[in-house]
C-alpha positions as CSV (number, residue, x, y, z in Angstrom):
1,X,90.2,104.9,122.9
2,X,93.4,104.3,120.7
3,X,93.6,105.9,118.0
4,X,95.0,102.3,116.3
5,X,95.2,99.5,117.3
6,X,97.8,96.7,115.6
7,X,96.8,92.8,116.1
8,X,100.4,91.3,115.5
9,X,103.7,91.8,117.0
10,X,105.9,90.3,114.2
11,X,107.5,91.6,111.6
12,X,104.9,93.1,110.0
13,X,102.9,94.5,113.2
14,X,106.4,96.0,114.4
15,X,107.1,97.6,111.0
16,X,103.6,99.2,111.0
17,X,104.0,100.2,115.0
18,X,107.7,102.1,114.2
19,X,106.0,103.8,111.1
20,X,103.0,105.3,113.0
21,X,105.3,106.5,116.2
22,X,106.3,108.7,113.7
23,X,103.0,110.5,114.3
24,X,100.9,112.3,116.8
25,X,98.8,109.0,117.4
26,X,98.2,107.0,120.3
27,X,99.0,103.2,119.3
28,X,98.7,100.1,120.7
29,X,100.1,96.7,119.8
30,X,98.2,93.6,120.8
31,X,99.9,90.1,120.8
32,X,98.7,86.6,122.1
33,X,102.2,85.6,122.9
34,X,104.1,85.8,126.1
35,X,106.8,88.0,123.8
36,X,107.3,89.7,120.6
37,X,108.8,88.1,117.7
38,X,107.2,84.8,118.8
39,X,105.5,83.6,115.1
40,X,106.3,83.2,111.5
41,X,109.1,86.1,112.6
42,X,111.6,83.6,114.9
43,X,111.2,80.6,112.7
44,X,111.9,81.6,109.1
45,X,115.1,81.7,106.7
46,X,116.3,84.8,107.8
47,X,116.9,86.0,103.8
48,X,116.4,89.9,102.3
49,X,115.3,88.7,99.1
50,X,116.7,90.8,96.1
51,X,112.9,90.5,94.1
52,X,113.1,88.8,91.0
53,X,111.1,85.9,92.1
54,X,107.5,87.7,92.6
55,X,105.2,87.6,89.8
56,X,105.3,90.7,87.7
57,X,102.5,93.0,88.9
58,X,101.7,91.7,92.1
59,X,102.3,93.1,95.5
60,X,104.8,90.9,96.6
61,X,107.0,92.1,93.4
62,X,106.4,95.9,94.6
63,X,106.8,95.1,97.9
64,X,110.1,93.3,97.9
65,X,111.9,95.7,95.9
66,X,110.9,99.0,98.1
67,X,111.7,97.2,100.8
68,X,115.0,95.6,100.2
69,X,116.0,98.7,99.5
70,X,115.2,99.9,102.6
71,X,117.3,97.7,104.9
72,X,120.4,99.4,104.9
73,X,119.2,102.3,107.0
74,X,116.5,101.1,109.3
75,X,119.0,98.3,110.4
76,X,121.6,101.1,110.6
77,X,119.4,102.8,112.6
78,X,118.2,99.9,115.0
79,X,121.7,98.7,115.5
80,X,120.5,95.5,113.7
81,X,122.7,93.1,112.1
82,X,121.9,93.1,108.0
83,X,124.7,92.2,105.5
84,X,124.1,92.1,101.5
85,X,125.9,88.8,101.0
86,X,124.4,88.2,97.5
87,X,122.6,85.1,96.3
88,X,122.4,82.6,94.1
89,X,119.7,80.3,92.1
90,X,121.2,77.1,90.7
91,X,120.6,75.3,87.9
92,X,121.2,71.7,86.6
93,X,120.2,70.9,84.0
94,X,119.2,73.2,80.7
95,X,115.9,73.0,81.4
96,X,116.4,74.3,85.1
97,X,118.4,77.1,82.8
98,X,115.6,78.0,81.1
99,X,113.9,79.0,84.2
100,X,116.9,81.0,85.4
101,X,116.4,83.1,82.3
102,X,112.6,83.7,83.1
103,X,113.7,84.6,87.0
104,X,116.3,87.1,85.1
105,X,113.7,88.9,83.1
106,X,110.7,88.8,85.8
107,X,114.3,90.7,88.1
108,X,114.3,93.0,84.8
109,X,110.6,94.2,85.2
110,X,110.5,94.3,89.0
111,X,113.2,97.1,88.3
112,X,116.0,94.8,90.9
113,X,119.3,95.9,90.0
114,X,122.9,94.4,89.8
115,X,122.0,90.8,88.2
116,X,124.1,88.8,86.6
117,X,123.7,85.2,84.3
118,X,126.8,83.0,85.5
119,X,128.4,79.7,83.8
120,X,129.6,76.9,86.0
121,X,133.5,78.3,86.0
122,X,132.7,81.9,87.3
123,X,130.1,80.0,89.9
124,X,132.6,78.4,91.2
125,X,135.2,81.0,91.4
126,X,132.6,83.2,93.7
127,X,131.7,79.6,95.7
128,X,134.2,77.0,95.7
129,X,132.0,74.3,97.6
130,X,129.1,74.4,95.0
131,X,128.2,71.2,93.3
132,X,130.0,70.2,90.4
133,X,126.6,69.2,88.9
134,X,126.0,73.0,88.8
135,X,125.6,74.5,84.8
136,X,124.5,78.2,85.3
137,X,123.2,80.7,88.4
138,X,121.3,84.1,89.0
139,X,123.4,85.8,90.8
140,X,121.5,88.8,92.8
141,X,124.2,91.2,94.5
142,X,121.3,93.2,96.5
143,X,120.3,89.9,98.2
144,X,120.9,89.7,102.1
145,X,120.6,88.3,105.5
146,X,119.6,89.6,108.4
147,X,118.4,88.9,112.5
148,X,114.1,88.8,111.8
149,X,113.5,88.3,115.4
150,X,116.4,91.4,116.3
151,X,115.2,93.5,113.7
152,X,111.0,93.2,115.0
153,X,112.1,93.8,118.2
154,X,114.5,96.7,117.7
155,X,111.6,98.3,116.1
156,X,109.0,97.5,118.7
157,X,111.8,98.9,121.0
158,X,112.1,101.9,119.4
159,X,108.1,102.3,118.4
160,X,107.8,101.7,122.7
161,X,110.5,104.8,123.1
162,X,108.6,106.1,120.9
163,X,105.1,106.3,122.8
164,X,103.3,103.3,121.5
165,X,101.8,100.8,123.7
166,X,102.9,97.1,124.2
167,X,100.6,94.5,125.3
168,X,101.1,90.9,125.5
169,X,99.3,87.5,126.7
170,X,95.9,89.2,124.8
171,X,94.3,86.8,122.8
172,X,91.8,88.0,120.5
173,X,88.5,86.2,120.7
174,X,85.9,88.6,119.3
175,X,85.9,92.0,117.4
176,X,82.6,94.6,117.9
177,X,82.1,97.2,115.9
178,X,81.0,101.0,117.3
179,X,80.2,104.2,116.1
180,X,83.4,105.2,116.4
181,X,85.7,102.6,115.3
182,X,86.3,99.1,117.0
183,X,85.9,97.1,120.6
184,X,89.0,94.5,120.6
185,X,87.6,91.8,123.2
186,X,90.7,89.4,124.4
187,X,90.5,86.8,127.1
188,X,91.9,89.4,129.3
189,X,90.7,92.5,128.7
190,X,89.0,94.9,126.1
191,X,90.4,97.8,123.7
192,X,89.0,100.2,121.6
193,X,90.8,101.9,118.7
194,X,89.4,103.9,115.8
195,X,91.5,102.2,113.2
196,X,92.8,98.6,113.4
197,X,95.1,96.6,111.4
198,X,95.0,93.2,111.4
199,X,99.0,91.3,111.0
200,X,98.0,88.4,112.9
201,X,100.0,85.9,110.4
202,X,98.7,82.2,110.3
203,X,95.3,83.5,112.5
204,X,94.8,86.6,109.4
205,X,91.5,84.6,108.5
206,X,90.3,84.0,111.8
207,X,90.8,87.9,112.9
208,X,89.1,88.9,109.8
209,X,85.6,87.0,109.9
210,X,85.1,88.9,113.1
211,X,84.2,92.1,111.0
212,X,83.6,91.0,107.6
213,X,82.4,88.5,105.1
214,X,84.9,85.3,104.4
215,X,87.2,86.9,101.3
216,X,90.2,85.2,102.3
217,X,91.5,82.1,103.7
218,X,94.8,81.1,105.4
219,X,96.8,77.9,105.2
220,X,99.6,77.6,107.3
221,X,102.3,76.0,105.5
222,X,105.3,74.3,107.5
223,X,108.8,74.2,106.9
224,X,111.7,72.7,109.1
225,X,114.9,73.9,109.3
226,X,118.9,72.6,110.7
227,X,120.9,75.2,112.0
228,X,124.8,74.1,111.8
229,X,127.4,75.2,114.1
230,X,129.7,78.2,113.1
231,X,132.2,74.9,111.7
232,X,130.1,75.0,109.0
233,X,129.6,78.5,108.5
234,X,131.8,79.5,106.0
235,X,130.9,76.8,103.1
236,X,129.4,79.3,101.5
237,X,129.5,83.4,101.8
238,X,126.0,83.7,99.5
239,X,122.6,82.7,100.0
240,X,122.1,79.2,97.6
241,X,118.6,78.8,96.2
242,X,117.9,75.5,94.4
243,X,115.4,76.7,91.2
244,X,111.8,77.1,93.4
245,X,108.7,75.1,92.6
246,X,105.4,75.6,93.2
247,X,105.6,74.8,97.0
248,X,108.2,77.7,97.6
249,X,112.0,78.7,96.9
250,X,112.9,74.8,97.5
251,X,115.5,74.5,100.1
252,X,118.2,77.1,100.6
253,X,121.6,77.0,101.6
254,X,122.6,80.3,103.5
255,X,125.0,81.8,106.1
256,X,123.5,84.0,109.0
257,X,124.7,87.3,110.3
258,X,125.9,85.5,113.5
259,X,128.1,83.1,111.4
260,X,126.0,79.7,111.2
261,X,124.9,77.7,108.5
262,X,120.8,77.6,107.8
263,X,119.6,74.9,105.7
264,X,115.7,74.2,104.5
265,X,112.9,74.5,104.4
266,X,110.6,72.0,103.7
267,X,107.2,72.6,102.7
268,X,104.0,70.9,104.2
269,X,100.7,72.3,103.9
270,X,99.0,71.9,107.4
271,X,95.6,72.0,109.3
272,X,97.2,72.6,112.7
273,X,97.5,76.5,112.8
274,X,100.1,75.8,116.1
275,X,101.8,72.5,115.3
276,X,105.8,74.0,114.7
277,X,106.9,70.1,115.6
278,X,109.8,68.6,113.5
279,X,110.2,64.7,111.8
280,X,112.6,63.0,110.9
281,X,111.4,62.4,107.4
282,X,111.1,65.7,106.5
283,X,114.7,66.8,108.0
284,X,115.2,63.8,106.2
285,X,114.6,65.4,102.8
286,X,116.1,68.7,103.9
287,X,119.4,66.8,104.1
288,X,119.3,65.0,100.6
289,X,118.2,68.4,98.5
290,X,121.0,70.7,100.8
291,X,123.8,68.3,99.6
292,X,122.6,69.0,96.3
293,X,123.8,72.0,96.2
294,X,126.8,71.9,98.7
295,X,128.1,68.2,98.6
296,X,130.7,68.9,101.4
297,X,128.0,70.0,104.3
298,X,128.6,67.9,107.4
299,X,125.7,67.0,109.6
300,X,127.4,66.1,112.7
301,X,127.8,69.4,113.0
302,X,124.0,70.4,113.6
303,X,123.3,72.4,117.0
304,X,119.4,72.4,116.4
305,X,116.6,71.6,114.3
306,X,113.1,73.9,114.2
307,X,110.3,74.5,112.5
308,X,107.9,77.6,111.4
309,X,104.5,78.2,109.9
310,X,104.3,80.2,107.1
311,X,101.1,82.0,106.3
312,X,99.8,80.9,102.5
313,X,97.0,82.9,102.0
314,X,94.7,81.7,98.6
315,X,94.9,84.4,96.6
316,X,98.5,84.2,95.3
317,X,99.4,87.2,96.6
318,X,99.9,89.7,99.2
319,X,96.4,90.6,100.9
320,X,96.9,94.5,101.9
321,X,93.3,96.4,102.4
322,X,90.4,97.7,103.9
323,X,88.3,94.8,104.8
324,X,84.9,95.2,103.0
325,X,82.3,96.5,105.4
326,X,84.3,97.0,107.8
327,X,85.9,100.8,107.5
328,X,89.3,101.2,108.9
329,X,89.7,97.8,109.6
330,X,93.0,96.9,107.5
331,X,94.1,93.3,106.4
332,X,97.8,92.6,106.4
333,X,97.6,89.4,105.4
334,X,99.2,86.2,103.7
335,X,102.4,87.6,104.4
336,X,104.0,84.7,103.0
337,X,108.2,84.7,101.5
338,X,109.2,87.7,100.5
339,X,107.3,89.3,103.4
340,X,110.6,89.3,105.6
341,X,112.1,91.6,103.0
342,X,108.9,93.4,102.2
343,X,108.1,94.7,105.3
344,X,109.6,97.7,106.0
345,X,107.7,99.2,102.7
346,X,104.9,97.7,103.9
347,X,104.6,99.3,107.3
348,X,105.3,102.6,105.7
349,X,102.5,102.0,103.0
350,X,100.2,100.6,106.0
351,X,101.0,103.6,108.2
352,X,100.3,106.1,105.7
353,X,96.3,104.6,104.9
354,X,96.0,104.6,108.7
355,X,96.9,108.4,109.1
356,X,94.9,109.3,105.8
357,X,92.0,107.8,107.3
358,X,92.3,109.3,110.5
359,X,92.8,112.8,108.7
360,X,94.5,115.8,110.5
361,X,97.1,114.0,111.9
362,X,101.0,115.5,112.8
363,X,103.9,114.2,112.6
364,X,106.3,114.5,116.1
365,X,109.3,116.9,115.9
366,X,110.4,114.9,118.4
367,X,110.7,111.3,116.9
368,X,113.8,109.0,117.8
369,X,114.7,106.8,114.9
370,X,117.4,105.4,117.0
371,X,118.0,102.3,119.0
372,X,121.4,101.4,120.5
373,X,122.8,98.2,121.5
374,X,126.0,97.1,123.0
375,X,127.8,93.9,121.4
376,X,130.2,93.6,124.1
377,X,132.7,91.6,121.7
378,X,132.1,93.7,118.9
379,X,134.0,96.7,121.3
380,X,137.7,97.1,120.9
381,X,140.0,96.9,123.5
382,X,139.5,100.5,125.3
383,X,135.7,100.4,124.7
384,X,135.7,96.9,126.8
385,X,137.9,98.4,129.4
386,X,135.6,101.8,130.0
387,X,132.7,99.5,130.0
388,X,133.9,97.5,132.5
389,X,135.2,99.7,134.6
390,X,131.5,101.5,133.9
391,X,129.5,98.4,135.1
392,X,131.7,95.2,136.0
393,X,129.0,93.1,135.1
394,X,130.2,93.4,131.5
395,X,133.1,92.0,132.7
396,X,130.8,88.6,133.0
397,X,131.2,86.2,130.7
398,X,127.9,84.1,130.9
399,X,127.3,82.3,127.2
400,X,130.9,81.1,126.6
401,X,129.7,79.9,122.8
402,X,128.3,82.9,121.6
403,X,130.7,85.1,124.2
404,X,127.6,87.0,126.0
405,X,128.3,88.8,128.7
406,X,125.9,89.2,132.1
407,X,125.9,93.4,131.2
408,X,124.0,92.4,127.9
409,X,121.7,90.1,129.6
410,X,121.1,92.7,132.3
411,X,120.3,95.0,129.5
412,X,118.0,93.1,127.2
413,X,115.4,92.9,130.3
414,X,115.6,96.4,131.3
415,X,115.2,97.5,127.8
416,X,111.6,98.5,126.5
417,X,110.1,95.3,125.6
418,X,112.5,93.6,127.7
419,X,113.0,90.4,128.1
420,X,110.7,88.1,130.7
421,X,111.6,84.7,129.3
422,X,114.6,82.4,128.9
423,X,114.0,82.1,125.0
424,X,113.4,86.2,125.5
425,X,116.8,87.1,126.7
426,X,118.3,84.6,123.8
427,X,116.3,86.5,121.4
428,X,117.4,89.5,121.9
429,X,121.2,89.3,123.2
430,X,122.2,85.0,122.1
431,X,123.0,82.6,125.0
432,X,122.2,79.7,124.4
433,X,122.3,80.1,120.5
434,X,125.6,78.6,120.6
435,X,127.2,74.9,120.3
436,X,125.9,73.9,123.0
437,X,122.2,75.6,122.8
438,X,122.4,77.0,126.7
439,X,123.7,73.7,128.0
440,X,126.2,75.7,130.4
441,X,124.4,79.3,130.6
442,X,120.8,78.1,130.9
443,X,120.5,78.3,134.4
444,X,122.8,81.2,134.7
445,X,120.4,83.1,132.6
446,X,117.4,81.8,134.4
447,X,119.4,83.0,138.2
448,X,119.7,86.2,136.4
449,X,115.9,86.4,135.2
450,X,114.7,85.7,138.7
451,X,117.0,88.0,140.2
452,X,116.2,91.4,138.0
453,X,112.8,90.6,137.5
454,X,112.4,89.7,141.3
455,X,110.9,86.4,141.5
456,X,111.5,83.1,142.3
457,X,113.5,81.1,140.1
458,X,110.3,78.7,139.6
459,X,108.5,82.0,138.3
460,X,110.8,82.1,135.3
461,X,109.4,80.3,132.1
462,X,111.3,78.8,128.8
463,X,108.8,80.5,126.2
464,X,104.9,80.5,126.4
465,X,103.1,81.6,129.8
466,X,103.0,77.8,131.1
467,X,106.3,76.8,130.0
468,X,107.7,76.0,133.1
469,X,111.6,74.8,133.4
470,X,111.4,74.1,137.5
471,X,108.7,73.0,139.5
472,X,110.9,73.1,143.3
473,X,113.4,72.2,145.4
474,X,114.3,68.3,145.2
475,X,116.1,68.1,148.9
């Protein structure tokens, strides 16, 4: 029997899994997916919100400050890329200013520091390709951007090198309750822990009937992004909210950490707890409200379009608790925006009801907090040289967009929680991320998958279990 047992390997699963691998516990991570990082975690804006958006009083307002804060040093420690760009909430019109003063003194109560009101000449000053149709901004120094998908799994990484168990492809179908905690009954296999927590995003609901009474529901809620080549990168050097509505933040103009351009989302409330398809109509209106705010964006540049379910649970809020009858069964729930940016204080919060619960527990003398990774192009001169003269397939160049060599690849599958998947590898290390979205790599990476992993090249899948990208030999 485990001693917990986490249902969820995104953001928030991972961020609960590194926090207990700080203990004496024996842990286990349950996902449905063929990876980690495979949810709301790869499909989202990528943003460390600074906090003064969440309703005074409410979790998400606790939440997002603690954990904002926090960023610095696990991403430090993970050898995760995080950089506090700054942001800024536009407005247009006076009456869109009067909300900018409400989002100021909301930022004022939720204790976020280093805000500022700005008129349209010092705006433009800090971002020259802002609309000249702008009248005032928030501008939040603490805001950031990060890699989601690098940062959840860096920390399943390090929670693995840490002793806690991995386990993928387990889709949970039923939950039974014992004497002594819980039986975890997946189309696979069964598992029984004493304490579970339940971070299964869009399925939160679903997982938690299995124990308990109805006291929640979950509405996924889509939103469809463009990603611009690295042309467009440097438009702007802050994250650029429109004033949000009731559907969300409205759609966002931001950089990323690898130097792109990220515009959207949308918002469209859905039945379909899977459907992550795109339309034109809705990239459609992504394009007219982006250009509101940067006039000179040019779509010919897009590389990619996507879409991601976000998990709107009805109570307004972050759900975090013990489900009723159902001891030491913990919700994590409705991890909607800011729950990026919130988790880290939420997996140490998390962690720490788990351990009371379980009483008597230790912390290890022995925990890592570290997790290196090499950027091959982020080396200077000698350090490429040493390397390659180390291991010459560093030497490799295999993604010629994003500059990735064949030692990185190598690596990511090797690595604890390593890679099985051609959307795995470009998770964790980038080919195919590039201009021409693994056009010229693809099958390289795919030769490479086959050949570490041992097995066929028809063996190796895009994504999901069944996502095949050969089927045989033509001649």
């Amino acid at each position: 029997m485990y001693d917990v047992a986490i249902i969820g390997a995104g953001v928030i699963g991972a961020s609960v899994a590194r926090e207990l691998s700080k203990y004496d516990l024996n842990v286990v991570v349950i996902e449905k997916e063929n990876d980690v990082s495979n949810g709301t975690t790869k499909a989202n804006s990528a943003i460390v919100h600074a906090g003064y958006d969440a309703h005074e009083g409410t979790l998400m307002a606790k939440y997002n400050a603690l954990g904002n804060a926090m960023f610095d040093k696990i991403c430090d420690e993970l050898s995760v890329p995080f950089e506090r760009c700054g942001s800024l909430v536009l407005a247009f019109s006076e009456e869109e200013r009067e909300h900018l003063d409400l989002l100021y003194k909301r930022g004022i109560v939720n204790n976020i520091p280093e805000m500022e009101l700005l008129e349209k000449d010092e705006i433009k000053k800090l971002e020259p390709n802002i609309s000249d149709e702008v009248v005032a901004a928030l501008h939040a120094k603490t805001a950031g951007i990060v890699g989601p998908w690098e940062l959840t799994i860096a920390m399943l990484e390090n929670a693995a090198e840490n002793g806690v168990n991995i386990e993928l492809n387990q889709d949970v179908v039923d939950i039974e309750k014992l004497e002594t905690g819980y039986r975890i009954i997946t189309q696979e296999r069964n598992f029984e822990a004493k304490v579970v927590i339940n971070a299964s995003g869009v399925y939160a609901d679903k997982i938690h009937n299995m124990v308990s009474e109805e006291t929640f529901k979950i509405k996924p809620r889509r939103g469809q992004y463009f990603v611009m080549d690295k042309t467009q990168g440097e438009l702007v050097g802050q994250v650029i909210f429109q004033c949000p509505t009731e559907l969300g933040k409205g759609i966002l103009v931001t950089p990323t950490v690898h130097g792109n351009l990220l515009l959207g989302p949308d918002a469209q409330d859905m039945d379909d707890r899977d459907d992550i398809s795109t339309t034109t109509e809705q990239l459609e209106f992504v394009k007219e409200h982006a250009v509101k705010s940067v006039p000179g964006i040019h779509f010919r540049e897009s590389i990619r379009s996507f879409a991601g379910l976000r998990a709107e649970g009805d109570r307004g809020d972050f759900i975090i608790e013990e489900a009723p009858g159902a001891p030491l069964f913990f919700d994590v729930a409705g991890i909607k925006s800011p729950g990026l940016s919130a988790a880290p204080a939420i997996g140490l919060d998390v962690a720490k009801m788990a351990v009371e619960k379980l009483g008597e527990v230790k912390e290890k003398s022995d925990f890592n907090p570290k997790r290196e990774q090499i950027i091959f192009m982020e080396l200077n001169a000698e350090e490429k040289k040493e390397l390659i003269k180390e291991n010459p397939q560093y030497g490799r160049v295999i993604c010629r967009c994003e500059n990735i060599t064949e030692g990185e690849i190598v690596s990511s599958i090797h690595r604890k929680v390593g890679a099985r998947t051609v959307d795995g590898v470009k998770k964790r290390c980038r080919p195919g991320m590039g201009r021409c979205q693994g056009g010229f790599c693809g099958p390289r990476v795919q030769e490479i998958l086959a050949r570490e992993l041992n097995v066929s090249l028809e063996e190796v899948v895009l994504d999901k279990k069944n996502s095949y990208i050969l089927t045989g030999e033509t001649k």
